[in-house]
Backbone of each chain as ProteinMPNN parsed JSONL, in Angstrom:
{"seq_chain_A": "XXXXXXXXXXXXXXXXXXXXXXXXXXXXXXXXXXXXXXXXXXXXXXXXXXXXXXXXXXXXXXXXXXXXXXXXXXXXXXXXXXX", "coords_chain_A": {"N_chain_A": [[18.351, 19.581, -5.046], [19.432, 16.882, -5.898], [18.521, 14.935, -7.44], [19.096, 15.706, -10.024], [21.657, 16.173, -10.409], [22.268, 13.48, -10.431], [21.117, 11.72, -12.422], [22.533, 13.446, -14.077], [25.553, 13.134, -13.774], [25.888, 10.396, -14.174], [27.392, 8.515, -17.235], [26.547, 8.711, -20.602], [25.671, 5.724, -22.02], [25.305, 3.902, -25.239], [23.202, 2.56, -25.393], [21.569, 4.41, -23.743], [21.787, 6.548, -24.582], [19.671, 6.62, -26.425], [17.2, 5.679, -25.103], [14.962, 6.883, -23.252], [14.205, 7.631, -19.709], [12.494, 7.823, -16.969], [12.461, 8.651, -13.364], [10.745, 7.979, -9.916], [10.911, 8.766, -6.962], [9.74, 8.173, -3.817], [9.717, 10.015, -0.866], [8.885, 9.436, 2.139], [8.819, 10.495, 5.743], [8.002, 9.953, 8.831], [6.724, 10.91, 11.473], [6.294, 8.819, 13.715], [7.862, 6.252, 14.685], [6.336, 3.358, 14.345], [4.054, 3.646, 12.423], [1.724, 2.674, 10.252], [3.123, 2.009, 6.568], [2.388, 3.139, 3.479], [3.565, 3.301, 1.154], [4.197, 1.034, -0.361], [1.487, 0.272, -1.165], [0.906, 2.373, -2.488], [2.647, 2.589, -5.619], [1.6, 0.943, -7.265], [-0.392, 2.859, -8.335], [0.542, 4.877, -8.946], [1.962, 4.352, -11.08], [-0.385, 4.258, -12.417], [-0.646, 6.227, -12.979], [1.45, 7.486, -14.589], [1.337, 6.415, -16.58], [-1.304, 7.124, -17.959], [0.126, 9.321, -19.775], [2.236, 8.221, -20.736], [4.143, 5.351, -22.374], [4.157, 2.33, -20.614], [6.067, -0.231, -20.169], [5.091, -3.321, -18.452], [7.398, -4.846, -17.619], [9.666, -3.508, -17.831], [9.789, -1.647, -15.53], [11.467, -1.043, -12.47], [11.434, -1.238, -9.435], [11.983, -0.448, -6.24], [12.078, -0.52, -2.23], [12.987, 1.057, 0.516], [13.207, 0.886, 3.797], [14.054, 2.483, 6.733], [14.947, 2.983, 9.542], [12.752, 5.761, 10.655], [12.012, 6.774, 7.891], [10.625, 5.832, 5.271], [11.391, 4.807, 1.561], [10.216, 4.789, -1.541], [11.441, 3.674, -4.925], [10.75, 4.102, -7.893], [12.245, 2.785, -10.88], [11.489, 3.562, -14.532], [12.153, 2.289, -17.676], [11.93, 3.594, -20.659], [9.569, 2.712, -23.452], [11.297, 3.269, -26.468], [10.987, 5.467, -29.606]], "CA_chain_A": [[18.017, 18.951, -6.348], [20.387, 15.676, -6.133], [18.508, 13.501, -8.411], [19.226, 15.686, -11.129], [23.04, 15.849, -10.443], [22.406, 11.988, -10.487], [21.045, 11.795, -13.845], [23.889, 14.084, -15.24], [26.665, 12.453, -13.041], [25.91, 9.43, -15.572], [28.051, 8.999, -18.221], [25.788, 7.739, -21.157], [25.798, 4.625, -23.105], [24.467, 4.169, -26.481], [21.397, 2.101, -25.234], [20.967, 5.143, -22.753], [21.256, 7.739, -25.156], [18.413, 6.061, -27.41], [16.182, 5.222, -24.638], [13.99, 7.353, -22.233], [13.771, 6.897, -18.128], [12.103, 8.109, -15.809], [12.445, 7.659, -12.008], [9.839, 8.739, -9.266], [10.877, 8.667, -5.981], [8.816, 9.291, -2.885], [10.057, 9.576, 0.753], [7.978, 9.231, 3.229], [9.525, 10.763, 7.032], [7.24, 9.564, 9.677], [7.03, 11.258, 13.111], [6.58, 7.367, 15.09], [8.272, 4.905, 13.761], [5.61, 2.367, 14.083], [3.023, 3.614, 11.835], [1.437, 1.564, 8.753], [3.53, 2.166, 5.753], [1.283, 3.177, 2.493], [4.263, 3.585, -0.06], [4.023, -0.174, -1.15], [0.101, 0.057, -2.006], [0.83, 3.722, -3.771], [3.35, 2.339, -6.355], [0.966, 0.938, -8.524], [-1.466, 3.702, -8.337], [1.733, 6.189, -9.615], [2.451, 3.717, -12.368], [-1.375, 3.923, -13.277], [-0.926, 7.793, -13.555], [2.232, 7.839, -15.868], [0.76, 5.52, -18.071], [-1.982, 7.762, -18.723], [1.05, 10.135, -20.383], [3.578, 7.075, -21.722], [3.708, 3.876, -22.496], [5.096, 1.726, -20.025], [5.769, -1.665, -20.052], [5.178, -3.508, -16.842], [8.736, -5.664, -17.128], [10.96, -2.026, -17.887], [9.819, -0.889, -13.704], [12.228, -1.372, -11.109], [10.279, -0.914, -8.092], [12.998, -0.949, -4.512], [11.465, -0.138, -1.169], [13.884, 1.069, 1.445], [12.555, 1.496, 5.07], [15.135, 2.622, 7.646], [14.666, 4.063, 10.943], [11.586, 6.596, 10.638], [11.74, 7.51, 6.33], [10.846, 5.158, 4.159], [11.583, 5.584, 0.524], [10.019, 4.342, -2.841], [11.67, 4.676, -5.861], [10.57, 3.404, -9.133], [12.892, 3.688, -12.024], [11.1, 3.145, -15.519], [12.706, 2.62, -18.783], [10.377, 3.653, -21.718], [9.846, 2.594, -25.011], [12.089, 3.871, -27.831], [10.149, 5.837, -30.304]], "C_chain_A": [[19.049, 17.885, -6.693], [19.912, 15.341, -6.948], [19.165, 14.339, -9.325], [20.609, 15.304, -11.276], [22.801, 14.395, -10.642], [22.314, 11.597, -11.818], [22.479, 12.519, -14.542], [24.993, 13.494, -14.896], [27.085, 11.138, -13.808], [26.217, 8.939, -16.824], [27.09, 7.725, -19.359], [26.511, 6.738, -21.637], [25.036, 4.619, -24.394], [23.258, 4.147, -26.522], [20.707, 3.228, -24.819], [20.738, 6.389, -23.56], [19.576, 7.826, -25.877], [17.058, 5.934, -26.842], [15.66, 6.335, -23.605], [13.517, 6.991, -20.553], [13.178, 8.042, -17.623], [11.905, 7.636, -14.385], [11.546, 8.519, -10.815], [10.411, 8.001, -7.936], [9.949, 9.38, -4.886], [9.156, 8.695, -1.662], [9.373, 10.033, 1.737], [8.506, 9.671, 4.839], [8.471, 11.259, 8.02], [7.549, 10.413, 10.989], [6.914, 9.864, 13.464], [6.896, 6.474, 13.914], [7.128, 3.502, 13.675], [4.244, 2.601, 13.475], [2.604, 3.043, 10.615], [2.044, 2.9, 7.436], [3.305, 2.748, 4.208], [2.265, 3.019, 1.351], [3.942, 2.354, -0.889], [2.69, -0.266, -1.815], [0.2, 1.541, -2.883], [1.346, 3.431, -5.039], [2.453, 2.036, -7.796], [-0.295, 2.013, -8.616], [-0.092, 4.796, -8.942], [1.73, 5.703, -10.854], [0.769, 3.785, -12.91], [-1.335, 5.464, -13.808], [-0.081, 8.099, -14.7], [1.842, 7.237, -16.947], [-0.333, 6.539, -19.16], [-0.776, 9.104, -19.729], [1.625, 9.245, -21.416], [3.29, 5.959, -21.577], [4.771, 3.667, -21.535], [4.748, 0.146, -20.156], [6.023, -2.209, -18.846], [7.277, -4.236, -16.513], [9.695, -4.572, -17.141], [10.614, -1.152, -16.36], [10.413, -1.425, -12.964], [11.789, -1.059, -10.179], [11.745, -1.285, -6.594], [12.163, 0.236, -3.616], [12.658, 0.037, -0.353], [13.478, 1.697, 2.64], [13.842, 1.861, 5.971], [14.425, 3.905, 8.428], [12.795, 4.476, 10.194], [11.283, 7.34, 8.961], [12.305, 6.268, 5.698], [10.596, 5.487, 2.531], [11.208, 4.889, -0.49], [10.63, 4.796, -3.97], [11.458, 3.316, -7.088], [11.277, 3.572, -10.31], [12.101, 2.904, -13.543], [12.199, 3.53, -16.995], [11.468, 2.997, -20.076], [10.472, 3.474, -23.029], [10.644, 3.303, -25.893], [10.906, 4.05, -29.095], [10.91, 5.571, -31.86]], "O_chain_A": [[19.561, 17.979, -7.808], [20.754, 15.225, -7.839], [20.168, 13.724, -9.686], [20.941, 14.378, -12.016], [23.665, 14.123, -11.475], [23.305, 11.158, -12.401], [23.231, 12.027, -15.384], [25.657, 13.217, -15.894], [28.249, 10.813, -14.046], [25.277, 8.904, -17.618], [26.937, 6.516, -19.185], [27.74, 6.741, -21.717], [24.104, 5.414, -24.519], [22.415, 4.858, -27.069], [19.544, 3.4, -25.182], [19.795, 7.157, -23.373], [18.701, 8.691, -25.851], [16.015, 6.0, -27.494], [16.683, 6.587, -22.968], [12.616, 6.201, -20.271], [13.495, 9.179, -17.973], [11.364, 6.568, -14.102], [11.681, 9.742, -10.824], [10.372, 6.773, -7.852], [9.522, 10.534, -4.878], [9.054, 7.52, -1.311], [9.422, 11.218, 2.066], [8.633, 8.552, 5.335], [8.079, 12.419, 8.149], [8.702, 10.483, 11.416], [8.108, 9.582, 13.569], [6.443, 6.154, 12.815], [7.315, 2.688, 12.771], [3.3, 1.915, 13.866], [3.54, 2.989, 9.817], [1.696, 4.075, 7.314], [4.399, 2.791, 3.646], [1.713, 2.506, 0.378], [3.462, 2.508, -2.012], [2.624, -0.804, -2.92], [-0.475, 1.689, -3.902], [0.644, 3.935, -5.915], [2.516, 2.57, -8.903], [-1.274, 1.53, -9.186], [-0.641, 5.702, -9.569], [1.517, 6.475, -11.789], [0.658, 3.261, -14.018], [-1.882, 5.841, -14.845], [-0.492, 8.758, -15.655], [2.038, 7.579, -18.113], [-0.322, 6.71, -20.379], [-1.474, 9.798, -20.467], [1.555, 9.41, -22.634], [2.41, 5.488, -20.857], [5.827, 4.29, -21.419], [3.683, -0.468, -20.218], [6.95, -1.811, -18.141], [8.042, -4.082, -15.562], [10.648, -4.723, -16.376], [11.185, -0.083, -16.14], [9.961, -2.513, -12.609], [11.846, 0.167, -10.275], [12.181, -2.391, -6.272], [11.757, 1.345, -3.965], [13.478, -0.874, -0.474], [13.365, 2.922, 2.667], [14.805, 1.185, 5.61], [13.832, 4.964, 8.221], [12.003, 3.786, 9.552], [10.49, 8.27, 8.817], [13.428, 5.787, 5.55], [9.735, 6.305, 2.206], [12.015, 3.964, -0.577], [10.575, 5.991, -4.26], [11.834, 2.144, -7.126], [10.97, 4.594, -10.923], [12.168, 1.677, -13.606], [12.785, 4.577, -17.272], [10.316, 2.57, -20.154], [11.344, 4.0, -23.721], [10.238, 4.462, -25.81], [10.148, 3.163, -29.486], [10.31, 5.853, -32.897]]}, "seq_chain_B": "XXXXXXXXXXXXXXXXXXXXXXXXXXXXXXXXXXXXXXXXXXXXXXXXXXXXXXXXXXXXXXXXXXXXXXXXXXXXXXXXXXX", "coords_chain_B": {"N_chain_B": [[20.733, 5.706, -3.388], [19.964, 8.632, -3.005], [18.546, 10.511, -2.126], [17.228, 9.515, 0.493], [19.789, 9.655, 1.422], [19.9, 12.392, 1.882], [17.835, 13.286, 3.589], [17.983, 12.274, 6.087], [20.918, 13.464, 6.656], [19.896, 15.808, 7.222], [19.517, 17.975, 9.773], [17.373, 17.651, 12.547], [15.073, 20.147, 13.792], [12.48, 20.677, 16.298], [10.451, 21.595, 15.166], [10.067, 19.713, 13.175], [10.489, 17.78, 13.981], [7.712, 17.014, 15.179], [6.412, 16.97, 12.625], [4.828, 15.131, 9.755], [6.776, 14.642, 7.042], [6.757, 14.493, 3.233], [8.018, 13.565, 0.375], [8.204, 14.281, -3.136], [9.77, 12.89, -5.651], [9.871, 13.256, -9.493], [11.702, 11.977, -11.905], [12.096, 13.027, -15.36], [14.24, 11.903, -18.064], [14.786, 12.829, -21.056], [14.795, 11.256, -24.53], [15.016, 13.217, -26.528], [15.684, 16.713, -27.179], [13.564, 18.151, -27.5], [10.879, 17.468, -27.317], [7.527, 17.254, -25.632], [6.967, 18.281, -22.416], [5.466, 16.802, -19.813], [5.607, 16.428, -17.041], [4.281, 19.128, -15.783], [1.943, 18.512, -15.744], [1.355, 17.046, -14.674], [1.466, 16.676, -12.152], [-0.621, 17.429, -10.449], [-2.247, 14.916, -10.328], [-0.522, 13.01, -9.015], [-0.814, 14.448, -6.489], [-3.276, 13.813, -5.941], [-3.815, 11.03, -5.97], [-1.767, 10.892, -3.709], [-3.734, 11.89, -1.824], [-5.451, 9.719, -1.506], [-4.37, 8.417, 0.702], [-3.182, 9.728, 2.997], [-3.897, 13.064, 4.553], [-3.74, 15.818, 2.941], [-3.348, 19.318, 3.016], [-3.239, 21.917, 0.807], [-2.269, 24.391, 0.897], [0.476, 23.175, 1.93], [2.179, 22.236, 0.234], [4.78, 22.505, -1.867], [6.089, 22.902, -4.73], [8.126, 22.18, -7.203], [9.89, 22.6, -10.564], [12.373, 21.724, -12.38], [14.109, 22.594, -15.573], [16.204, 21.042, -17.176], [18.319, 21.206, -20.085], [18.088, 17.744, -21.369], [16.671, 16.875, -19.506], [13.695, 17.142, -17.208], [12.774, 17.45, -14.233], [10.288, 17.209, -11.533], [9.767, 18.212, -8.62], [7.841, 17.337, -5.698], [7.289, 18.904, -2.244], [6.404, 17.727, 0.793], [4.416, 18.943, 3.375], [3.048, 17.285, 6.224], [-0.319, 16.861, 8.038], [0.003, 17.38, 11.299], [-0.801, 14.863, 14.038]], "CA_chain_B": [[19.626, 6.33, -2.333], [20.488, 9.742, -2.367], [17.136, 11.079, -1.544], [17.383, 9.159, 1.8], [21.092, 10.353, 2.436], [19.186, 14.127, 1.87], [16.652, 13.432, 4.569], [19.081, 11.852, 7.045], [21.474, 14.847, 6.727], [19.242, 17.199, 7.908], [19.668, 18.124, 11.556], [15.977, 17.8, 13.153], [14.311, 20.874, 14.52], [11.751, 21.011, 16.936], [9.386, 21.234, 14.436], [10.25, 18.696, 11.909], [9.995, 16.339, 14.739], [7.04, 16.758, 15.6], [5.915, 16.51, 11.68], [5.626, 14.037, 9.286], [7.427, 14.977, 5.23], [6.294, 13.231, 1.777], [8.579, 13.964, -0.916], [7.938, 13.382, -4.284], [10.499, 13.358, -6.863], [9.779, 12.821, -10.37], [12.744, 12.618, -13.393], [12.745, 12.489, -16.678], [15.187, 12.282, -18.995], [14.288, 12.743, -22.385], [16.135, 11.425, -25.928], [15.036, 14.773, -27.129], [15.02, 17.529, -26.234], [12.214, 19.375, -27.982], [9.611, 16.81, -26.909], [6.492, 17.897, -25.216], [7.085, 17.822, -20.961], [4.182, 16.489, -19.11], [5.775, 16.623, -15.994], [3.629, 20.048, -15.073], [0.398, 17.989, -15.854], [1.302, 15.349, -13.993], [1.747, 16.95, -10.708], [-1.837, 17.527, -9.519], [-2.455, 13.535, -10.466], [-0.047, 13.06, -7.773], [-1.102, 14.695, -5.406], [-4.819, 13.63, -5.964], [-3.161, 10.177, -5.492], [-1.07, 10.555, -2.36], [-4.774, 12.472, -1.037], [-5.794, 8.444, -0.731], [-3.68, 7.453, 1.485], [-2.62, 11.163, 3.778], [-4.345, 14.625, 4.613], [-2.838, 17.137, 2.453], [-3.22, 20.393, 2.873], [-2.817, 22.236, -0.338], [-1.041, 24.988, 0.953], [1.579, 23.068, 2.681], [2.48, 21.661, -0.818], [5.949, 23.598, -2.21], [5.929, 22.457, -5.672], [9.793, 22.765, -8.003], [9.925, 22.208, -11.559], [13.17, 22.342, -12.996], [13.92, 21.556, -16.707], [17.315, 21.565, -17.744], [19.184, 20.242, -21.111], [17.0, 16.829, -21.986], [16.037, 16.118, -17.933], [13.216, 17.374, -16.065], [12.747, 17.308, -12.954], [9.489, 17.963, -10.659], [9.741, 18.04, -6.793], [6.747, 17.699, -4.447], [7.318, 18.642, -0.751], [4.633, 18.189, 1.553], [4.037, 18.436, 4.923], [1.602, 16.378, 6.41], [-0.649, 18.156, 9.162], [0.475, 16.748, 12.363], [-1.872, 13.912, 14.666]], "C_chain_B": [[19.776, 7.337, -2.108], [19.702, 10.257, -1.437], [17.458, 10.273, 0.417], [18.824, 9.745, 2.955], [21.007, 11.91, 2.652], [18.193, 13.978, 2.935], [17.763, 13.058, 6.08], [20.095, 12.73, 7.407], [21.403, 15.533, 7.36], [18.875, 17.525, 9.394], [18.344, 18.565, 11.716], [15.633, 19.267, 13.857], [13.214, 20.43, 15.106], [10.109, 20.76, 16.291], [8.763, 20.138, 13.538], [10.149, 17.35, 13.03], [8.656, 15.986, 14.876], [6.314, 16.595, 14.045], [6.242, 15.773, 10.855], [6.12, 15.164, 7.643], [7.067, 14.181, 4.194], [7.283, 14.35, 0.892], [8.126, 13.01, -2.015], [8.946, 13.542, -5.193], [10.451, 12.765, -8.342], [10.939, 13.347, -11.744], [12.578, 11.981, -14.428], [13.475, 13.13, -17.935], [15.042, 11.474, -20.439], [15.314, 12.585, -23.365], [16.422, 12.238, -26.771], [14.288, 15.63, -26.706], [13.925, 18.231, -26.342], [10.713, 18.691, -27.697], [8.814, 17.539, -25.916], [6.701, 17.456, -23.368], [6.109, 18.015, -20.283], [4.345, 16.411, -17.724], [4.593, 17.788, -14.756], [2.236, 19.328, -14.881], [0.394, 16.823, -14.627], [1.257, 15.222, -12.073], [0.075, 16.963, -9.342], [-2.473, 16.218, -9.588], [-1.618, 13.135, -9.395], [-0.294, 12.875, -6.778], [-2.675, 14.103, -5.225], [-4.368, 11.754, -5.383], [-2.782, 10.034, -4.079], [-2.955, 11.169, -1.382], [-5.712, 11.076, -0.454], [-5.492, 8.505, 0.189], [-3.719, 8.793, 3.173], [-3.717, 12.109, 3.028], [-3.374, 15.56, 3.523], [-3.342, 18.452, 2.35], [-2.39, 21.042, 1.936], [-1.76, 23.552, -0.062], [0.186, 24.781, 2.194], [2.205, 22.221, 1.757], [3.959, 22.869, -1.566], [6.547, 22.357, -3.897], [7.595, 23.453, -6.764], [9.156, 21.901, -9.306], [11.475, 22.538, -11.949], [13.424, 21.619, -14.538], [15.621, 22.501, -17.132], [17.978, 20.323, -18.737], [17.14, 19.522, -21.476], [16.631, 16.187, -20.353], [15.393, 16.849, -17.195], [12.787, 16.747, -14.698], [11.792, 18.026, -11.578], [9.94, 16.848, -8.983], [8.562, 18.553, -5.885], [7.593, 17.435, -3.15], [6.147, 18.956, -0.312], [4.804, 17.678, 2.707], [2.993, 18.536, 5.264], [1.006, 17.046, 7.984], [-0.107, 16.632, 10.793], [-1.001, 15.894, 13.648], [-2.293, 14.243, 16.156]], "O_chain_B": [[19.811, 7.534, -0.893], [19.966, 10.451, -0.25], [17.953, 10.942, 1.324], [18.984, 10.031, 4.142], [21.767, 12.572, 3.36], [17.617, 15.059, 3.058], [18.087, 13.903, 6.914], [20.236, 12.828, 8.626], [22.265, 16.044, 8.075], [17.82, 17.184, 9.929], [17.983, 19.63, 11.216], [16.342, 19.305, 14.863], [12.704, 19.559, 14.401], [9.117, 20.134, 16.664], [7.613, 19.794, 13.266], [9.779, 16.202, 12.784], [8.319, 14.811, 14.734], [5.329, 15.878, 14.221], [7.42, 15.442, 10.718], [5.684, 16.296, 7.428], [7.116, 12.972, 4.421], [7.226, 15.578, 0.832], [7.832, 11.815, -2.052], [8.946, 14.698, -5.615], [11.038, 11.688, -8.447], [11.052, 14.427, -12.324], [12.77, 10.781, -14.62], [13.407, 14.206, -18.528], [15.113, 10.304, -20.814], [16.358, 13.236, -23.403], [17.387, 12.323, -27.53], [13.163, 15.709, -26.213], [13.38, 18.849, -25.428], [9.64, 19.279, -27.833], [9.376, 18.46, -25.321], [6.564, 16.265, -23.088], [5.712, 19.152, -20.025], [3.312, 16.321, -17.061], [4.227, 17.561, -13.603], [1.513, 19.588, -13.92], [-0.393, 16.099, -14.018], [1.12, 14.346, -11.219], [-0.137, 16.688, -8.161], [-3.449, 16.191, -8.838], [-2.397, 12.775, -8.512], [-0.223, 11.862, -6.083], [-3.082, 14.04, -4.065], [-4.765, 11.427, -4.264], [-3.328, 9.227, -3.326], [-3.164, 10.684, -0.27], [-6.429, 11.093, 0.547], [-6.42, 8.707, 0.972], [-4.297, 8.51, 4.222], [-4.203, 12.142, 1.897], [-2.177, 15.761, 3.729], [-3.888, 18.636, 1.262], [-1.163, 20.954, 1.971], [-0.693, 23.704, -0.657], [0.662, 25.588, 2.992], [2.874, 21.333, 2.284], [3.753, 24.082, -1.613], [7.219, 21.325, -3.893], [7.92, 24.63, -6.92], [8.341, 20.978, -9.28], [11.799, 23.717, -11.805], [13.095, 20.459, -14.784], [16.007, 23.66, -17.283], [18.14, 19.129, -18.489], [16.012, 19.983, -21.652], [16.342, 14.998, -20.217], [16.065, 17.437, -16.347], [12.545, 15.575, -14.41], [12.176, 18.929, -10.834], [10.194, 15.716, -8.573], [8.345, 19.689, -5.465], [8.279, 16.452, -2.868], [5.272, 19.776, -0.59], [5.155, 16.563, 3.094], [2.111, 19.348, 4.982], [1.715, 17.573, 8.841], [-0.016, 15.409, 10.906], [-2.018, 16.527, 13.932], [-3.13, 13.546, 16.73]]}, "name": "protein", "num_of_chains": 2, "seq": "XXXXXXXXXXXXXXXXXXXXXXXXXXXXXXXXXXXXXXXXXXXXXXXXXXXXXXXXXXXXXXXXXXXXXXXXXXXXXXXXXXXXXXXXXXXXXXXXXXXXXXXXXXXXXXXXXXXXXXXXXXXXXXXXXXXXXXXXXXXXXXXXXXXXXXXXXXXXXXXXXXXXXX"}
């Protein structure tokens, strides 16, 4: 359970206390390295599911792709409106 | 990247070679804590999702929730049936 240590490892800020994230990662670990990729066309199909929960605004998603070797990894971090 | 330095880590078996892994990790960290966590709802949207793209076999799905303080934290593992 790293991410969470990651989240707590974080020493807030004011903005951060005030504001709401969420981050969805998804890693992908391929048996052959040369098989077609899907994470990049899933991304917005994740972001259509949290929406149905929260508001998101499209410019508060950080979207990074990281392929290496045989596991590639999506991770989206969203900031979310302040209520 | 932790998530990637957690997959990389892990000394290969025999088995794990020969299959592929999808992780999912979803966090959020809430500005309070008594708010309503949709995380549990959100999990079979997910997976109905990744069921585009990949086979999933439902019981090779190992499903974590953890909720601690103001940050939950769901974890899909799934292994994918082998080709």
């Amino acid at each position: 359970m790293s991410i969470l240590n990651f989240f707590k490892s974080k020493k807030p800020d004011s903005a951060a206390i005030a504001k709401e994230r969420l981050q969805i990662i998804v890693a992908h670990e391929r048996s052959q390295r040369n098989e077609p990729d899907y994470l990049p066309r899933l991304q917005q199909e994740l972001l259509e599911v949290i929406r149905k929960y929260v508001e998101v605004d499209q410019d508060q998603v950080d979207v990074a792709l990281d392929d290496s070797g045989n596991c590639s990894v999506l991770e989206l971090n969203i900031t979310l409106p302040g209520r």
